[in-house]
N, C-alpha and C positions, 0 to 999 in steps of 0.2 A: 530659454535655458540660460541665456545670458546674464540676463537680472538675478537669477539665481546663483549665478554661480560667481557674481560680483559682492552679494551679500553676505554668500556664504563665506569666501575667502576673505571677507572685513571682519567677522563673526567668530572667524578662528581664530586670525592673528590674535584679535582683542581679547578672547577668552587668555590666551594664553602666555600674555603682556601684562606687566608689572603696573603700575600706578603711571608708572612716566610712558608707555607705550612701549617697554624695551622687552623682547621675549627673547629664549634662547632655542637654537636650533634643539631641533628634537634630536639628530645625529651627531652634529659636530659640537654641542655647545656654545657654538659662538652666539656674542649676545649684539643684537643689533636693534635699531626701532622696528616699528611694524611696518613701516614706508618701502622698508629694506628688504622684508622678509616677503615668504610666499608661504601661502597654505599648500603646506605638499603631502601630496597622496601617496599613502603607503600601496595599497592597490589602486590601478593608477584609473583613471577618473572615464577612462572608457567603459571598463564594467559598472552597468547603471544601479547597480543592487546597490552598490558602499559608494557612492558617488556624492552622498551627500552626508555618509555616513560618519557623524564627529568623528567616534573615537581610528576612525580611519582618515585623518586628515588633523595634521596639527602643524605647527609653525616651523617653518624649515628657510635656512636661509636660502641666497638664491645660490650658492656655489652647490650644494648639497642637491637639490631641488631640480635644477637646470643642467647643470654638468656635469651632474656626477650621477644621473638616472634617478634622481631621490634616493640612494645610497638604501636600496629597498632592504637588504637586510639587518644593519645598522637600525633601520626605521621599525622593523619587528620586535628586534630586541628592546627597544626604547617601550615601544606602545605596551607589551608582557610589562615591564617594570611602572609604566603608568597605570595602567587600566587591570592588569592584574595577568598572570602565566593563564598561556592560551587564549588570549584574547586575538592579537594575530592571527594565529588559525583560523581562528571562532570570523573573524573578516574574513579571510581569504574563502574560506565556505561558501557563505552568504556571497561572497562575488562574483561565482560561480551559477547563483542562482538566476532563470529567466525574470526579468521585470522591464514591464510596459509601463512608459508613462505618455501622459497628457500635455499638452498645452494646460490647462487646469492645474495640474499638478506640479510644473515649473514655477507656475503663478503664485500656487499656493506656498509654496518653498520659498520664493522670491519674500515674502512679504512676512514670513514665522523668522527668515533670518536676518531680515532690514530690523527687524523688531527685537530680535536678540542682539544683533550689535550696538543698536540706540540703548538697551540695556546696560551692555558692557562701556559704552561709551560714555555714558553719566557717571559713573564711577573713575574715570581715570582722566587725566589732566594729557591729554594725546595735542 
């Protein structure tokens, strides 16, 4: 789970980082590099259903992220204006739902999101 959840967190910042690796918080705005930032969970990463769930996890600084709970309803209202009204919910549903995973299935996550961030990472001068 580790691998994966190292990959995934490189995966997001960089989806969500400009050319130079600069993104901005999802709640506060603030723009900082990706080195700076954390991928923070809007439902937070204990429910395994949205755990690995993009549009439930996007670039959040570490004040927001750390100190401030992920500012979860801040982060709702951001994701509605991303992803589209009721997407939020449409997460919190699904995190709700039972799901079992594998060793297999870490694995398998661990190396779809090394692969998406080697993606993102040919594109931007980080």
């Amino acid at each position: 789970m580790a691998k994966a959840d190292r990959y995934f967190s490189e995966y997001i910042r960089l989806r969500d980082s400009d050319q130079n690796c600069n993104a901005i918080c999802i709640t506060c705005r603030k723009v900082a590099h990706i080195s700076e930032m954390d991928a923070g969970h809007f439902i937070d990463r204990s429910h395994k259903a949205t755990r690995y769930e993009e549009q439930n996890v996007n670039a959040q600084c570490r004040a927001c992220n750390r100190f401030q709970s992920g500012r979860q309803y801040e982060h709702g209202i951001a994701i509605d204006l991303k992803y589209g009204a009721g997407t939020a919910d449409e997460l919190l549903q699904k995190s709700r739902q039972i799901f079992r995973a594998n060793q297999a299935f870490y694995e398998s996550e661990a190396e779809r999101f090394k692969q998406l961030a080697e993606e993102q990472r040919q594109h931007k001068r980080c």
